[in-house]
C-alpha positions as CSV (number, residue, x, y, z in Angstrom):
1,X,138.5,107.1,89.1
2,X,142.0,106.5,88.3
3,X,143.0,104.8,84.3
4,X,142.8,101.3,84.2
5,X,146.5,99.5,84.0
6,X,145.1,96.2,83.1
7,X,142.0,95.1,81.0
8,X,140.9,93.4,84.3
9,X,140.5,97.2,85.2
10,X,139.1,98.2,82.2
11,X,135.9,95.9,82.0
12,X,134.0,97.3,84.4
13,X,134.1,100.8,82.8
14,X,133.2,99.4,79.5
15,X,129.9,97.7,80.3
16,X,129.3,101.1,82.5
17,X,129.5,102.7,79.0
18,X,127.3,100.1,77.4
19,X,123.7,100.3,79.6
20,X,121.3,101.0,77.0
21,X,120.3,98.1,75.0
22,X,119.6,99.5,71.6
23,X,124.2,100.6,71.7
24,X,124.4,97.0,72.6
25,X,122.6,95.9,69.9
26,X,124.1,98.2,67.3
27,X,127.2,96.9,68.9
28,X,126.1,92.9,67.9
29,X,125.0,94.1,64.4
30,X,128.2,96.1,63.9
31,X,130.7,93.8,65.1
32,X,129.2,90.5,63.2
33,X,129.0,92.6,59.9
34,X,132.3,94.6,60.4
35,X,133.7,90.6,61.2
36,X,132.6,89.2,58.0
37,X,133.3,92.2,55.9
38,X,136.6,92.1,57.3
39,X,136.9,88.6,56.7
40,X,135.5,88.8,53.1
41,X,138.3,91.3,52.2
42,X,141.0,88.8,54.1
43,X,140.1,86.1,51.7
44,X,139.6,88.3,48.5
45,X,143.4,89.5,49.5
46,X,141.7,92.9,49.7
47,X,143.1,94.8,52.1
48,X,140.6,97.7,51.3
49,X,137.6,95.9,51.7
50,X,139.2,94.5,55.4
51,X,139.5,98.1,56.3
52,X,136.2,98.4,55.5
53,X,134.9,95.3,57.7
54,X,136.8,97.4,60.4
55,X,135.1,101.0,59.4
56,X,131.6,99.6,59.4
57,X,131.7,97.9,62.8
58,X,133.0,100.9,64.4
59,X,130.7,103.3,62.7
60,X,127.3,101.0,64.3
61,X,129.4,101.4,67.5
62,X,129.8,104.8,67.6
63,X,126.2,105.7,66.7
64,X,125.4,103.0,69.3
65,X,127.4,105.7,71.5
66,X,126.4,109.1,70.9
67,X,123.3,109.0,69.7
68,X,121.8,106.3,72.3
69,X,124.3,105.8,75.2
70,X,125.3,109.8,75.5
71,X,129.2,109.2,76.1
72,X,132.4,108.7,73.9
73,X,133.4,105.2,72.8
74,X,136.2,103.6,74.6
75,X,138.1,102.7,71.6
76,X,138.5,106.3,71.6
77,X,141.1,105.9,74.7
78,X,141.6,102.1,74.9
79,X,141.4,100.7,71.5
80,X,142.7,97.0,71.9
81,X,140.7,96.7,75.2
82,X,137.7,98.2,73.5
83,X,137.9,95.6,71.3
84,X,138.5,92.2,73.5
85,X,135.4,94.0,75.4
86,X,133.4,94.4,72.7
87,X,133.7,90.7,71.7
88,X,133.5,90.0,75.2
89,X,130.1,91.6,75.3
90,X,129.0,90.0,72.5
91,X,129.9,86.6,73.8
92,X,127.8,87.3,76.9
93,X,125.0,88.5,75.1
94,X,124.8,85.3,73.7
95,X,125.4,83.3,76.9
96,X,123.2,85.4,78.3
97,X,125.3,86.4,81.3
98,X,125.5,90.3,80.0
99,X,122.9,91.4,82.1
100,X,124.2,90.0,85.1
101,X,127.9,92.1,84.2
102,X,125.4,95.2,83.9
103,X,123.8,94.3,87.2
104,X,127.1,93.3,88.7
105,X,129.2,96.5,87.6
106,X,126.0,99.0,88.0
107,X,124.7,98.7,91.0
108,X,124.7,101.6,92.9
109,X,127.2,102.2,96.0
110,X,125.8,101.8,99.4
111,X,126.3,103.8,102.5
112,X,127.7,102.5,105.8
113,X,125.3,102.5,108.2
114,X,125.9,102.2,111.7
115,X,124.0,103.5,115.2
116,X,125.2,106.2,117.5
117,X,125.0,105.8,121.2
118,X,121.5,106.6,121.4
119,X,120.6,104.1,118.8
120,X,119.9,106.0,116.4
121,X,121.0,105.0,112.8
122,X,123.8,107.4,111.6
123,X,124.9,107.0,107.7
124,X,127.7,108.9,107.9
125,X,129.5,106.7,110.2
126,X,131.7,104.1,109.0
127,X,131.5,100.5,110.3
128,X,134.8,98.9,111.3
């Protein structure tokens, strides 16, 4: 599969990486604390405490990651897009619609399927 050029591209890949529930989860948990840490620190006018609203919601992440899901976060190649998706995901968790993106953008590939002359059905031939 070829890099994604637009986030459009992107999305699909990121709720590939993002099938088991418990990463999603530590994805909601990290994200909502990292947010208000983060927005703590903003309002102190600590900077260092708005790095550390940042620090914690990746670290849930990337446990999320290689201890549950098996892969490498996408922040790690797409760091703004990993993070409109992450809010994204969160946003359809809480709509609800997230399992139908997981559904949508895992469902496996089917075959063509056509019949040969002697009606006999033939997978490896491409319908038209």
């Amino acid at each position: 599969m070829s890099e994604p050029t637009t986030y459009e591209e992107f999305w699909p890949e990121y709720v590939r990486a993002h099938q088991n529930p418990i990463n999603r989860a530590l994805h909601v948990v990290g994200s909502l604390t990292g947010a208000a840490l983060a927005l703590r620190g903003a309002l102190s006018l600590r900077p260092r405490r708005v790095l550390k609203g940042f620090a914690v919601g990746y670290a849930f992440a990337w446990v999320g990651h290689f201890v549950f899901e098996g892969n490498k976060p996408a922040s790690f190649g797409h760091p703004l897009w990993s993070f409109r998706g992450d809010w994204e995901m969160l946003y359809r968790i809480f709509t609800g619609s997230m399992d139908a993106e997981l559904a949508k953008h895992t469902a496996a590939p089917t075959e063509p399927v056509s019949t040969t002359t002697d009606g006999a059905i033939s997978p490896d031939i491409a319908v038209n």
